[in-house]
C-alpha positions in Angstrom: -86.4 -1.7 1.0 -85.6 -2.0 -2.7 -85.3 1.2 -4.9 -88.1 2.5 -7.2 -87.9 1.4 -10.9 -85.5 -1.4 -10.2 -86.3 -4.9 -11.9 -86.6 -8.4 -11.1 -82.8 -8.8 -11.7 -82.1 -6.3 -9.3 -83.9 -7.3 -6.7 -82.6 -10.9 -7.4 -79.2 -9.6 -7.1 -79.7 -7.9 -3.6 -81.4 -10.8 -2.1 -78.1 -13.0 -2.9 -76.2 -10.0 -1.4 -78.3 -10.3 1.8 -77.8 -13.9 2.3 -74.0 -14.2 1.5 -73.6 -11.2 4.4 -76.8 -12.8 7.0 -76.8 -16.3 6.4 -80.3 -17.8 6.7 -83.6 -16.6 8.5 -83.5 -16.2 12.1 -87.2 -17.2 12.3 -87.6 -20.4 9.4 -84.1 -21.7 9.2 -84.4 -21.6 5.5 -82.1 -19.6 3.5 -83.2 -16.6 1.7 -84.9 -17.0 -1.9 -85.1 -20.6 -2.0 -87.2 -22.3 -4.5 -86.1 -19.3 -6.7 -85.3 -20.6 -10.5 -81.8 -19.1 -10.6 -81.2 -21.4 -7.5 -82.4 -24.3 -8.9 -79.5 -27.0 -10.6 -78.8 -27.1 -14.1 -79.8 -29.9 -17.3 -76.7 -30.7 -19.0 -76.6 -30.8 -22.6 -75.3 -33.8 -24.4 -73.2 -32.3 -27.5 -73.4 -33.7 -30.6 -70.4 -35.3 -31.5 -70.3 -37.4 -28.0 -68.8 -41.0 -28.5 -71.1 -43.7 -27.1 -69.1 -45.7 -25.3 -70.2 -49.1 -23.3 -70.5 -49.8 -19.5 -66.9 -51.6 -20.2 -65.5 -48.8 -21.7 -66.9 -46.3 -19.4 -65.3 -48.4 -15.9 -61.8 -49.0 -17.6 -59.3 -46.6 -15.5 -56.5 -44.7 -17.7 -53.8 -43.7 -15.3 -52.0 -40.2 -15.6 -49.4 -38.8 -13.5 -49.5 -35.0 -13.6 -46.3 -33.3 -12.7 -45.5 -29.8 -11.6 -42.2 -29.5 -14.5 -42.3 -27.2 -17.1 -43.2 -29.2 -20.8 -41.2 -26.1 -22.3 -38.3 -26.1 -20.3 -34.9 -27.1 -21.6 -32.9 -29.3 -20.8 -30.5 -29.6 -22.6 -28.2 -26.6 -21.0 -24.6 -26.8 -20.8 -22.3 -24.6 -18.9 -18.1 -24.4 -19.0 -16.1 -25.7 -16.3 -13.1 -24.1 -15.6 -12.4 -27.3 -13.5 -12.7 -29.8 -15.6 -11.7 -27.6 -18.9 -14.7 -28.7 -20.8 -18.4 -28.1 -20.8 -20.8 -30.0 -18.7 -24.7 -30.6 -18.9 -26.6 -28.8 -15.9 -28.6 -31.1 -13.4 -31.3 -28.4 -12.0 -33.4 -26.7 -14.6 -35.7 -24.0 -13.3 -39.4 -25.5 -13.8 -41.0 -22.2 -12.8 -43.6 -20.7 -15.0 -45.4 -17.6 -14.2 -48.4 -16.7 -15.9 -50.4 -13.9 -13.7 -48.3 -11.3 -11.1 -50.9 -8.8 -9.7 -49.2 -6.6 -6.6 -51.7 -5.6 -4.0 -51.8 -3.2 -1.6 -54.5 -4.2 1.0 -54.5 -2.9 4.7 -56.0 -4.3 7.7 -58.6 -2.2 9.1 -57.1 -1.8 12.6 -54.0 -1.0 11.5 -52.4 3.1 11.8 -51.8 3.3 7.8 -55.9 2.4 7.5 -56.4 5.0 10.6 -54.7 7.4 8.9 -56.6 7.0 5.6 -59.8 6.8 7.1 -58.7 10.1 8.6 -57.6 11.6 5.9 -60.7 10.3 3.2 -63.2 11.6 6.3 -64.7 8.1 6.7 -66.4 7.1 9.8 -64.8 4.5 12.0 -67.5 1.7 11.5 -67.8 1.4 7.9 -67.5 -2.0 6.7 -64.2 -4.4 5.6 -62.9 -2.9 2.5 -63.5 -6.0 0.7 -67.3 -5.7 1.6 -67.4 -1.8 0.8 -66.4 -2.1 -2.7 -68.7 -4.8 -3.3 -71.7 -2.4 -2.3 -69.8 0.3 -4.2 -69.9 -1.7 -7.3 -73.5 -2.9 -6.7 -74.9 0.9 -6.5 -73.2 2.0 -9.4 -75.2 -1.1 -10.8 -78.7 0.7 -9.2 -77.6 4.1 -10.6 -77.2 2.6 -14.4 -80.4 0.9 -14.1 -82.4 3.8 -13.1 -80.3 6.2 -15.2 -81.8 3.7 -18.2 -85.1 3.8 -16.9 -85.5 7.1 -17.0 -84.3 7.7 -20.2 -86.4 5.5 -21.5 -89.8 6.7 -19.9 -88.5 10.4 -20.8 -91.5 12.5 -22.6 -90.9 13.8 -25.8 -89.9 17.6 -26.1 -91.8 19.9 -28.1 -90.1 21.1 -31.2 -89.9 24.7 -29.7 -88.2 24.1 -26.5 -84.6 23.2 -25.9 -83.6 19.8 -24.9 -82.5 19.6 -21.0 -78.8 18.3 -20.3 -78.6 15.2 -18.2 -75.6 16.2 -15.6 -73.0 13.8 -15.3 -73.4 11.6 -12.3 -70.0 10.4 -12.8 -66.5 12.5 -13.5 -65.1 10.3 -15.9 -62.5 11.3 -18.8 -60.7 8.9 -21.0 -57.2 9.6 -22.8 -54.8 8.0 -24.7 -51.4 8.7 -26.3 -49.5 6.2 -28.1 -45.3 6.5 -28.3 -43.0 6.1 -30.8 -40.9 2.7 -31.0 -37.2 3.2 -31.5 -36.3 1.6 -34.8 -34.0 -1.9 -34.5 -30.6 -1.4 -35.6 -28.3 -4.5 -36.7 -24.4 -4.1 -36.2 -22.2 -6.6 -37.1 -18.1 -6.6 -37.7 -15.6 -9.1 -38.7 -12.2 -9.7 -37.7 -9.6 -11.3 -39.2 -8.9 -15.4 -38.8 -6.3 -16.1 -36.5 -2.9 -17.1 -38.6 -2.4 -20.6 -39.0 0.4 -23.1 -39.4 0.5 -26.9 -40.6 3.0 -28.9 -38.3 4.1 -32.0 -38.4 7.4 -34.1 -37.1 8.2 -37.8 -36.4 9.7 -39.4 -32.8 11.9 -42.4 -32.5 13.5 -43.9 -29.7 17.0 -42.0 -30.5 15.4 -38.5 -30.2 13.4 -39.6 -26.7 16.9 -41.0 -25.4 19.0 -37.8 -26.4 16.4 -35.8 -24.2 16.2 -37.7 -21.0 20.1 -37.4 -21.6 19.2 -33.9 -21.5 17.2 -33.6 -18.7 19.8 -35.6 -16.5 22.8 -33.9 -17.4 20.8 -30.9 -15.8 20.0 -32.4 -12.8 23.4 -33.2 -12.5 24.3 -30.0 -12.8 22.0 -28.4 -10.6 23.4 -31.2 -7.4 26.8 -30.1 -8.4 25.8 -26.5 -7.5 24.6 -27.8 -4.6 27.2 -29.4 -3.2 30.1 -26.3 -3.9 27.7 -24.2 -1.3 29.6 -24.2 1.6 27.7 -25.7 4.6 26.1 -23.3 6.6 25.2 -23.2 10.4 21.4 -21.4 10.1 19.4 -24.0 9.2 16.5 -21.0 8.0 19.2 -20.0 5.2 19.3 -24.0 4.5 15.7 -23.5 4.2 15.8 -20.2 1.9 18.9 -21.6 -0.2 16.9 -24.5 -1.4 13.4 -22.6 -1.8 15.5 -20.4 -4.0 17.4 -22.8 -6.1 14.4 -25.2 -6.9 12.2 -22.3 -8.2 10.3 -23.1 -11.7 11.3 -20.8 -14.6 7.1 -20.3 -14.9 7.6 -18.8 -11.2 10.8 -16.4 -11.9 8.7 -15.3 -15.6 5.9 -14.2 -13.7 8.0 -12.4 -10.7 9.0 -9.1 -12.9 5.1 -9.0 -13.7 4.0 -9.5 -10.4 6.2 -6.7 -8.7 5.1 -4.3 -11.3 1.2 -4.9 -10.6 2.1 -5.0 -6.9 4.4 -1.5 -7.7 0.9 -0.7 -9.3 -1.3 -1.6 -6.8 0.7 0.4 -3.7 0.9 3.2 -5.6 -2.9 3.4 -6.2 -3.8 2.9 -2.5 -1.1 5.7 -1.7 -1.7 7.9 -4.5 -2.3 10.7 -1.7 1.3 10.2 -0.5 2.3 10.0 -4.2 0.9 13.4 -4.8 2.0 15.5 -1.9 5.9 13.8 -2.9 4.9 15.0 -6.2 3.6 18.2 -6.1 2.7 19.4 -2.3 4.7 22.4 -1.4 3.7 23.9 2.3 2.2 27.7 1.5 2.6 28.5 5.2 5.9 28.6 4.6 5.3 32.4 3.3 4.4 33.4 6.6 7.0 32.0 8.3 10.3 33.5 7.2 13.2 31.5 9.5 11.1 28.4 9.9 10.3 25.5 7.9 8.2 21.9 8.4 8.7 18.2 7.5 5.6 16.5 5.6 6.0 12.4 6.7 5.7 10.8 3.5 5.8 6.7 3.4 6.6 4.8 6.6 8.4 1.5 5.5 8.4 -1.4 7.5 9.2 -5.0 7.8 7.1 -7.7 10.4 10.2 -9.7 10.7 12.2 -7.0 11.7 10.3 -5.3 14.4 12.4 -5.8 17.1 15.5 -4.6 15.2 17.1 -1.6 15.2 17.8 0.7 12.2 22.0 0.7 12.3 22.7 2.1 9.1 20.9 4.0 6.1 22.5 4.2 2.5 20.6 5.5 -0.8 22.2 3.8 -3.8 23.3 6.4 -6.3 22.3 5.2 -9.3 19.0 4.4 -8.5 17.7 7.5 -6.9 14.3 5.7 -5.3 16.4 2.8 -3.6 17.6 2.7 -0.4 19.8 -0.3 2.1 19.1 -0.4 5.4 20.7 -2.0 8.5 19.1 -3.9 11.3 21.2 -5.2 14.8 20.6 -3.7 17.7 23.1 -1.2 20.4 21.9 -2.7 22.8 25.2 -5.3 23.4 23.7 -7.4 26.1 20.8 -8.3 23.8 22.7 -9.0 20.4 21.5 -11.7 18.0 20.4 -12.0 14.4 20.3 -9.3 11.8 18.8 -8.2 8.7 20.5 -6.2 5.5 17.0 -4.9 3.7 16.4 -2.9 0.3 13.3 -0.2 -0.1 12.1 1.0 -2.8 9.6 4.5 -2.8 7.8 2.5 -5.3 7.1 0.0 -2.9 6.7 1.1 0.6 4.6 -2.3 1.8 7.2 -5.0 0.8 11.1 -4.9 0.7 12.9 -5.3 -2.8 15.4 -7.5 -1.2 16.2 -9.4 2.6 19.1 -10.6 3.2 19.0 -12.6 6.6 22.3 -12.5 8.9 23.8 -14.3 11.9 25.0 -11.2 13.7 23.6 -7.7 13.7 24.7 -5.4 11.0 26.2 -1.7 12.2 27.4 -0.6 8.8 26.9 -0.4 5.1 27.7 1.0 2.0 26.6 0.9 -1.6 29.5 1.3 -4.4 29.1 4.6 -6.2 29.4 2.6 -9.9 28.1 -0.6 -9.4 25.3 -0.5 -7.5 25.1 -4.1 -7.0 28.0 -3.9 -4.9 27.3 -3.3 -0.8 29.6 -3.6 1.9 28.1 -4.8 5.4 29.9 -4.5 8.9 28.7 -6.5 11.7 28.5 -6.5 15.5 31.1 -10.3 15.8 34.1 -8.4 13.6 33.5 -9.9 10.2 32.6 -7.3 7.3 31.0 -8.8 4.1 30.2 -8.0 0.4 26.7 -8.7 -1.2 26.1 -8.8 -4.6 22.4 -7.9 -5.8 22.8 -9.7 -9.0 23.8 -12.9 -7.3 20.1 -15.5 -6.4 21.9 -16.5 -3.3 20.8 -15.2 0.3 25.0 -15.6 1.4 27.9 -13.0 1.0 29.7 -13.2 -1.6 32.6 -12.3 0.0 33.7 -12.5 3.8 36.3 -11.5 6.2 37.1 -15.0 8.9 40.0 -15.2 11.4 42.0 -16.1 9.1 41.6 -13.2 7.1 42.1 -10.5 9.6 38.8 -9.5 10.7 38.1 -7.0 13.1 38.2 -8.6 17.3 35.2 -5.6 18.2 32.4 -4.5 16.5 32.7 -2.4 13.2 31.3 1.1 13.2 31.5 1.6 9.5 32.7 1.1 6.2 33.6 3.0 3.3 33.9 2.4 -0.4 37.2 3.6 -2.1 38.1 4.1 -6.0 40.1 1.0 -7.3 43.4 0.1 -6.7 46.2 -0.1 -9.1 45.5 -3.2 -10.8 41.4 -2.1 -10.4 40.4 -4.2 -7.7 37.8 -3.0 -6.1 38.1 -1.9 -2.0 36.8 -0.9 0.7 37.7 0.7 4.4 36.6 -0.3 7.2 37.1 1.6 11.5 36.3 -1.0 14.2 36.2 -0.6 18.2 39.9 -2.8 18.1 41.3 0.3 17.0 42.5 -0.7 13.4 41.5 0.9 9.8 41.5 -2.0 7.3 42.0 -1.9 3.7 40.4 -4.9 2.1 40.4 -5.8 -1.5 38.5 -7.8 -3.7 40.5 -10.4 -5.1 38.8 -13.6 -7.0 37.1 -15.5 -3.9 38.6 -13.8 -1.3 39.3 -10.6 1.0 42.9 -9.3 1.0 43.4 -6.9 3.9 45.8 -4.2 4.4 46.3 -2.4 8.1 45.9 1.4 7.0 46.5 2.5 10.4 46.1 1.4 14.6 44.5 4.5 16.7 46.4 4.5 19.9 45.9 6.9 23.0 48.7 9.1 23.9 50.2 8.8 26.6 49.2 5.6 27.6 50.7 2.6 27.5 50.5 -1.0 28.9 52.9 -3.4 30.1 53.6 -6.5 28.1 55.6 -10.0 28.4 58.7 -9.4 29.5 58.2 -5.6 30.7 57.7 -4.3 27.0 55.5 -1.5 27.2 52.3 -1.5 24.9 50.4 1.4 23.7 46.5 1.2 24.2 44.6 1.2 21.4 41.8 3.6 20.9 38.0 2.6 19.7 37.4 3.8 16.8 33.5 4.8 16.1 33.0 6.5 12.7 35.4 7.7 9.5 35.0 9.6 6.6 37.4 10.1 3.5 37.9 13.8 1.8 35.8 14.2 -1.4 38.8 15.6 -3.2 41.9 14.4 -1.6 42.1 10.6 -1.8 44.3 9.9 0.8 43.2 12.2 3.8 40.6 10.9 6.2 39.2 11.7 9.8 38.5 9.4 12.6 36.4 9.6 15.3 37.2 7.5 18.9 34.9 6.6 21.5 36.9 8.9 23.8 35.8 12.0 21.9 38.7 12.8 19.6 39.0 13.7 15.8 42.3 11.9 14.3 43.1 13.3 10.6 45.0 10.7 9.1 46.5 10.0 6.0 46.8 6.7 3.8 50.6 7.2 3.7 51.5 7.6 6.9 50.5 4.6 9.6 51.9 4.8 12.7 51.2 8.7 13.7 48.3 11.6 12.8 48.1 14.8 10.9 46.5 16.1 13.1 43.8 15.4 16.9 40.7 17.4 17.6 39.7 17.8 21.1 36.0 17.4 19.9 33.7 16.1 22.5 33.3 14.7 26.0 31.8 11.4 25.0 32.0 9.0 21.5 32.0 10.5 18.8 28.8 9.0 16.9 29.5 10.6 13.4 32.3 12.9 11.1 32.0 13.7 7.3 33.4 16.2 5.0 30.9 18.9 3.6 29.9 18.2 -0.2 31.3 21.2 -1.3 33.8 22.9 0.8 36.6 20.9 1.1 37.8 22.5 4.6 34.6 22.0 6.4 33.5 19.0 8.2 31.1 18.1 10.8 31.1 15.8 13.8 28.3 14.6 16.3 28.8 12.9 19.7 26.1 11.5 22.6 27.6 14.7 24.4 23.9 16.5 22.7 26.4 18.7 20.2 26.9 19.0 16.8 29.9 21.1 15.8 31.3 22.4 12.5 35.1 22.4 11.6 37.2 23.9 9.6 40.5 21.1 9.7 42.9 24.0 9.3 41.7 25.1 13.0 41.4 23.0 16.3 38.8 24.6 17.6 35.1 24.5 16.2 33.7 27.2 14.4 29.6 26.9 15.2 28.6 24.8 18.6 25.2 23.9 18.6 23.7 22.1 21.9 20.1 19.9 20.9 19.4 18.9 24.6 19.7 15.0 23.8 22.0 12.2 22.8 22.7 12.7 18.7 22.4 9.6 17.3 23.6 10.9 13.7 24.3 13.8 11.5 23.9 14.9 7.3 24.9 17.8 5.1 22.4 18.4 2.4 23.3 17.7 -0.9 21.7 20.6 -2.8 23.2 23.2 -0.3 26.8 23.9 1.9 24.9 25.3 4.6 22.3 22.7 5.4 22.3 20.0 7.3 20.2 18.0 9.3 20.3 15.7 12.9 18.5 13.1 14.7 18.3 13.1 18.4 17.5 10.3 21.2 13.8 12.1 22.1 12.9 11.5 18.6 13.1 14.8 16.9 14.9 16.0 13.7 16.8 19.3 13.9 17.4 21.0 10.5 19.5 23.8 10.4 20.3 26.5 7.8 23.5 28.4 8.5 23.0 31.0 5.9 19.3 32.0 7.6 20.4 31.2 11.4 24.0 30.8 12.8 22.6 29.7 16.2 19.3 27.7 16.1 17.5 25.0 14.3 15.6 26.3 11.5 13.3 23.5 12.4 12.7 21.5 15.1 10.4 18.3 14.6 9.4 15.0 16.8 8.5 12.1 14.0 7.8 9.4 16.1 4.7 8.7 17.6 5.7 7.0 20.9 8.1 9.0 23.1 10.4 6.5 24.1 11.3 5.9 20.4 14.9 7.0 19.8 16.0 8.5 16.5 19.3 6.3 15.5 20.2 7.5 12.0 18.8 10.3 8.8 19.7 10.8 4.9 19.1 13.1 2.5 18.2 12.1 -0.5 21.0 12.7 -3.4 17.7 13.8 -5.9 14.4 14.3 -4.5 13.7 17.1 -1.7 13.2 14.3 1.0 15.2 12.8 4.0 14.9 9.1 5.4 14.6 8.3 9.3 15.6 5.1 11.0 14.5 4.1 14.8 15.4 1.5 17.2 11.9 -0.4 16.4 12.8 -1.1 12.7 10.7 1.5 11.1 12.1 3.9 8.5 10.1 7.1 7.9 10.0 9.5 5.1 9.6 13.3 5.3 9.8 16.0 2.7 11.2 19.2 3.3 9.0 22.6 3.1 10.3 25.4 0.7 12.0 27.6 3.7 14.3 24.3 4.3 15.9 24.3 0.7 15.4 28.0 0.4 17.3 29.8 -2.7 18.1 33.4 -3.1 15.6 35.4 -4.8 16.4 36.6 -8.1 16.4 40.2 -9.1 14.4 41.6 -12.3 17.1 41.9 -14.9 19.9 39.8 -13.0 20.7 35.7 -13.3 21.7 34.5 -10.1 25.3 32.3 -10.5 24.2 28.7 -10.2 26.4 25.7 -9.5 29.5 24.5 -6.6 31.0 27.7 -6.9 27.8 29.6 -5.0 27.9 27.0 -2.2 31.3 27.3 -1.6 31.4 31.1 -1.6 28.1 30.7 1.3 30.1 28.6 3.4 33.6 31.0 3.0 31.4 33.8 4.0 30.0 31.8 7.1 33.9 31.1 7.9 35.2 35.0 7.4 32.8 35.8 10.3 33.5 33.0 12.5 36.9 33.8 12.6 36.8 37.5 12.7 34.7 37.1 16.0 37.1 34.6 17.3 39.8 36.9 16.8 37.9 39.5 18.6 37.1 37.4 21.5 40.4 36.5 21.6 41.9 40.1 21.2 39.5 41.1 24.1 40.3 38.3 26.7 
């Protein structure tokens, strides 16, 4: 059925429609509007300017290869190669050329987007393909404009009286446009200034190539010299270490202060939270809390070839506040072996500064107040040794042998002291054999000097012969008087205080009864020079004044006390670390009887506390445990808490203030003990 009006065009054009979508007649077999002239083929037109060529010419074959590479393609890129240092031609040049991108969005008909559509447009479910409905879209919009033009066209005049009827628009259609501004092109250009340059020229003969391989020679030489005045050693790893260190390139040792900074650079970026609660953090709960304070852990340093090392000894080096020595061995004597002197740094917490490898486990060190460079080592075999920071080589510089005097037991610890007469610097030392050793630094050697031989009293053994022999005490731990030079305490395994003097060797000043088991630790408060305190595996800390043989505060920690440190910002303070792994920190001037805080910092219970430092600057302490690890914790406001000051008074600052806190903590001590006494 073909609309009114339409033409033969039209008609033509829905036929074709007809048999593209039904194929030929069911009844004939012939397809629809054959014989039709727009069906029929086409008489081609000879142009003008045709060449006429001969049957010859017209069979000859001209052979073309057509390839699918880019005419316009370059090829002529080059690229630099960091490899070979120069720049090299590239093999593959992209041949793809892309002329038309159109992006589609067609759906299949059975799919849930086209569902959805259909659902949502209000379209029956049969309609046809959507490929098919826009081609009878287009084709009656085609029929409308054709009969739209019809009937304009047979449209009667209107009289000259009557209005002209408006046409409605059959189709909603508006057309805009808008055209944008173009940002105007800016050129920039700058100029910098020619590198410097330099003419250089110089001529070689055969004498100046002969006095440099002379050179280089008399170097090597040098170097195998060095070499062979190391004495042999028995580790074959230092072997190893010695040589790594001695054949290093001068490019490797010029890049090694640059490295260590970036890496400085680099932990302190990762840990900048740490960084800024050492920094800044102060605990505002501590407000609320009047008597009681809290440890924030800070870094946690470590070493992987130390983890089954104990920490023996902790030392901060003086002069530079963020360094720290520690000590690895082991107390356990039926599993002794190697041991490990190690340097931290709180710029560093990932990586020691230094290792120093050892044959036998370390129990002691020092660091020299003045040169800090200096550090005195004990070990488990007897020996004590002197390392020197400054110094490429893994190997003490100086240390003790049999021939020298060392120590037959273990040494508990050692102590720097000022410089002798002729300012050579020495150093103490207290070992289980009973002796305190003065040795002295002379050229390549130790020099020692028996200070004094603890012996028990009372007791005595028989020698050769029927001589009787006293026996010698074990001494554990020692400290010398921060004022007076040559007075010093001494601390046995059998739980006695000796007070000894340099002068005198064969007898004390003066024995404390001071514990029931070994006494782990002694030292002299920082600023009252009558006070010191002492710590044994008998779970007590005690507090002395060495006028008086009794102790003036008790205080029992239910667990072994592995070690004990006065502050050094207040008389008052000080702090201990215990076998279950807590830290007790006590403030006499707040509370005469109980911990002020009491902490666990380890997070596996059967990880024993062995020894804690305060800082000598920052507001922090260190921990070491028998794994290897060493843990930093600040302490809260209420632990370094200072007297207000009133509105219109300046508090006195300075030693005086800390002495005149302890003195005032002493008056009542003994007043009550007099009491006691008077009452009893």
């Amino acid at each position: 059925i073909l609309p009114k009006g339409s033409t033969h065009q039209t008609n033509m054009l829905l036929m074709s429609v007809w048999s593209c979508f039904f194929g030929q007649d069911e009844e004939d077999g012939t397809e629809t509007g054959e014989g039709d002239e727009w069906m029929q083929g086409k008489t081609l037109i000879k142009p003008l300017d045709q060449l006429d060529l001969t049957e010859a010419e017209l069979k000859e074959e001209f052979t073309r290869i057509l390839t699918a590479n880019n005419p316009h393609a370059p090829q002529n890129i080059v690229r630099y190669s960091f490899k070979e240092r120069s720049y090299k031609p590239i093999s593959s040049v992209d041949q793809l050329a892309v002329h038309f991108v159109l992006e589609g969005n067609l759906l299949h008909q059975d799919s849930d987007e086209a569902r959805r559509q259909r659902a949502k447009q209000g379209l029956p479910e049969g309609r046809l393909p959507g490929l098919l409905e826009l081609l009878f879209d287009q084709i009656c919009c085609f029929l409308q404009e054709q009969t739209f033009e019809t009937a304009v066209a047979e449209k009667p005049e209107t009289p000259a009286g009557k209005k002209e009827q408006k046409i409605t628009n059959q189709f909603n259609f508006s057309e805009r446009a808008s055209q944008t501004l173009n940002n105007p092109l800016r050129e920039r250009g700058c100029q910098t200034e020619p590198p410097p340059r330099a003419n250089f020229s110089a001529t070689a003969n055969q004498w100046e190539i002969y006095d440099v391989y002379l050179e280089v020679l008399q170097k090597q030489e040098k170097n195998k010299e060095k070499a062979k005045a190391v004495p042999k050693k028995d580790d074959d790893k230092g072997k190893k270490k010695m040589m790594l260190v001695e054949t290093q390139s001068d490019d490797i040792t010029k890049v090694a202060k640059v490295a260590k900074i970036i890496e400085r650079m680099v932990n302190q970026n990762t840990f900048d939270d740490i960084a800024q609660d050492f920094k800044y953090f102060e605990d505002a709960s501590d407000e609320y809390r009047e008597q009681e304070g809290t440890l924030l852990p800070l870094w946690k340093f470590q070493y992987d070839k130390a983890k089954r090392l104990s920490v023996t000894a902790l030392c901060w080096n003086e002069s530079y506040k963020d360094l720290f020595a520690v000590g690895l061995g082991s107390y356990d004597f039926t599993k002794q072996g190697r041991g490990m002197l190690v340097f931290y740094s709180l710029k560093n917490s990932t990586f020691p500064e230094y290792i120093y490898p050892t044959t036998s486990g370390i129990l002691c060190l020092d660091i020299h107040k003045h040169l800090p460079y200096l550090v005195a080592v004990g070990f488990y075999d007897g020996c004590v040794a002197v390392y020197n920071l400054k110094e490429e080589t893994l190997q003490p510089i100086y240390k003790s042998t049999a021939k020298s005097g060392k120590h037959t037991d273990p040494v508990w610890q050692v102590k720097w002291q000022k410089d002798d007469m002729d300012n050579n610097h020495n150093f103490f030392s207290v070992s289980s054999d009973g002796r305190v050793v003065s040795w002295t630094l002379v050229k390549n050697e130790l020099v020692f000097t028996d200070i004094i031989k603890l012996s028990l009293e009372g007791a005595v053994s028989e020698g050769p012969e029927g001589v009787q022999l006293p026996i010698m005490a074990c001494g554990t731990s020692f400290d010398f008087h921060k004022q007076i030079d040559y007075l010093f305490l001494v601390g046995t395994e059998e739980g006695k205080i000796h007070k000894c003097s340099k002068a005198y060797s064969s007898q004390f000043l003066e024995t404390y009864n001071a514990h029931n088991m070994a006494v782990d630790a002694v030292k002299w408060n920082h600023f009252h020079t009558k006070v010191f305190i002492s710590c044994s595996s008998d779970w007590t800390v005690k507090i002395w004044d060495h006028t008086i043989k009794t102790p003036m505060f008790t205080f029992d920690l239910n667990a072994s006390v592995g070690d004990v440190a006065w502050s050094p910002y207040s008389s008052t303070v000080f702090a201990a670390v215990t076998t279950d792994g807590k830290v007790h920190t006590f403030d006499l001037s707040i509370n005469k009887y109980e911990a002020i805080c009491q902490q666990p910092v380890v997070a596996k219970k059967k990880t024993k506390l062995t020894h804690i430092e305060f800082n000598p600057v920052y507001p922090i302490i260190i921990v070491g445990d028998d794994r290897g690890y060493v843990t930093s914790l600040k302490l809260s406001p209420n632990l370094r808490k200072k007297p207000k000051e009133k509105k219109g008074q300046e508090l006195p600052k300075g030693p005086e203030v800390e002495i005149a806190k302890m003195e005032k903590l002493l008056i009542l001590s003994r007043t009550k003990k007099i009491k006691t006494d008077y009452k009893s």
